[in-house]
Structure formats: C-alpha cells, structure tokens
C-alpha positions, 0 to 999 in steps of 0.5 A: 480295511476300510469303511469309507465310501469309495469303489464300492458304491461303483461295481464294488463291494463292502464286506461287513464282517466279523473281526475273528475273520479280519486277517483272512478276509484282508489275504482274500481282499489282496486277491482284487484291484484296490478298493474294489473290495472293502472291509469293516469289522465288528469286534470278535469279542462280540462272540461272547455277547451275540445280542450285540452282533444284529444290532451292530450289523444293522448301522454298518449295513444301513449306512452303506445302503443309505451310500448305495453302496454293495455289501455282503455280510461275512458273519455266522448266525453266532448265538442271534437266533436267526435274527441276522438272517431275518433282519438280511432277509428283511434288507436283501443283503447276502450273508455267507451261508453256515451257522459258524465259520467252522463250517464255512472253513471246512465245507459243509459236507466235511464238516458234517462227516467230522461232527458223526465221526467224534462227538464231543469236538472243540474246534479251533480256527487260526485266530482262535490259536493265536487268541486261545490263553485270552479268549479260553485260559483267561476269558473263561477263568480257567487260569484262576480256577482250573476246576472249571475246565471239566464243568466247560470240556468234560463233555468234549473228547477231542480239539480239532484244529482247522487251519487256514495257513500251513504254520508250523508255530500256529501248530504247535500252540494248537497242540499245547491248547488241546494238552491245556485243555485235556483233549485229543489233538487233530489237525485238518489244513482247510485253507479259506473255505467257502469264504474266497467264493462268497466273496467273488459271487457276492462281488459279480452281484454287485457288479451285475446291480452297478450296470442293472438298467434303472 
C-alpha cells in the first residue's frame, strides 16, 4: 500500500479505503502492473466512531485532488448519514455503490434475497472472523459481562458468514463465533464482490481523465 505520489497521478489510481478492506483491496491491486493502483487506509476502528470517517476521508481525498491525482473511494455509507456521499457528490469522486461491504461482497440482489429469507442475520466478513474476540468478545464487553450478549443479539436469529477466500481455519473460528454468540451458523463463499469491478471502471476512468483533452 501506498499514498505517495506516483503513477496515479498519470492514468492510474488512489484507492482511499476502509482498513477492514486493506487485505482484500492489496489481493485486487496484485491483479494491475505496479503503481498502477494504489491504496491508503482509514483505520477499521473507525466503525465504531463513524463521525471520524468523512472528516478522514475528506484530507486523504483533498490532498490527492490538490496532486491531481485519480482516486475512488472504497467505503460504505457506515454510520455517516449520507455525509460521505454529499461531500463525493460535492468533490465528483466515485465511491463503490452499497450501504455496507455486506452488500458489496454479496451483490445486491443476494444480498436482499438473504435479508427476506432470515430476519435477524449478524453478518460476518473474513476480517470480522479473524478480529471477532477483539472487535465483539471484548469490544463490545461481552468477555467481562456476558449478560450483555441477549441485550446486543437477542433480537438476532442467525451468523452468517460471508467469505471472501476458501479457508477452512477462517471457517471453523466463524462456526466457534456463531456458538459464542448463541446463533444459527451459515456459510456463503462471496469471493471479492462487486469490489474487483469498481476497481477496473474507477481505473479506466482515471485513464480516459489522464488522456482527456484539456
């Protein structure tokens, strides 16, 4: 990853991006010659503190703007309140289209069909299984005070783990997370989503810019 000035500014492209998608958006990146795309992240903690995000992306946006540089930005709406996408509509920056990274991993279409098949689903994304004890078990307190786990999941009927690689060890910790949390445990293999995708279109874009006549 990297935020330096370099080939982005030239046909290529800055992905400012959530840091729960850093692993995947570095597999994508792979996909392109070097420095054609480049990432910088916002910490994935900021989930939990959304008046963060728009501010955040606003200086790595701004800055790369100011560079004439091409970027997209890879965030959901994520607790903001459509100010993300007020301030990109404001900027003309793309951002991937979906409220959350569930939807964008799982399409919308699946993703709307799963939401009216099981009410009540807690979803799960590789990061989250690998984060789960610190991001739910301790983040949320229910190592210290397990009565909190019916006041945060009474209301939830199933986990349901969408998973971006084939991992066997990913998929056992997703099965011990669902049994922690008192759940129904179901398992959908998404692959990258719709993110490989933004990732071409928001890069042509950049290059159709880069060769625009001025």
């Amino acid at each position: 990853m990297a935020d330096a000035a370099g080939s982005a500014g030239q046909g290529g492209l800055l992905l400012v991006a959530c840091g729960a998608l850093a692993r995947e958006l570095v597999d994508i990146q792979r996909q392109f010659p070097d420095g054609v795309v480049e990432i910088t992240c916002l910490p994935a903690s900021w989930h939990n503190h959304p008046e963060r995000i728009v501010p955040g992306v606003r200086r790595k946006v701004d800055a790369a703007l100011r560079d004439q540089r091409s970027v997209a930005v890879v965030y959901g709406d994520c607790g903001t309140g459509g100010e993300l996408d007020a301030y990109l509509d404001q900027v003309g920056v793309p951002r991937i289209p979906g409220p959350h990274c569930y939807e964008m991993f799982l399409g919308k279409p699946v993703f709307d069909d799963e939401m009216e098949h099981t009410l009540g689903t807690f979803f799960l994304t590789d990061y989250m299984v690998r984060h789960f004890e610190r991001i739910v078990m301790q983040g949320m307190g229910l190592r210290k005070h397990p009565q909190l786990r019916d006041m945060y999941f009474g209301h939830y009927t199933r986990v349901l783990y969408i998973a971006q690689t084939d991992d066997s060890a990913l998929r056992v910790k997703a099965e011990r997370a669902a049994q922690e949390l008192g759940l129904a445990y179901e398992y959908r293999l998404a692959g990258y989503g719709a993110f490989p995708g933004f990732v071409e279109q928001a890069l042509a874009g950049a290059r159709n810019s880069s060769i625009a006549p001025t």
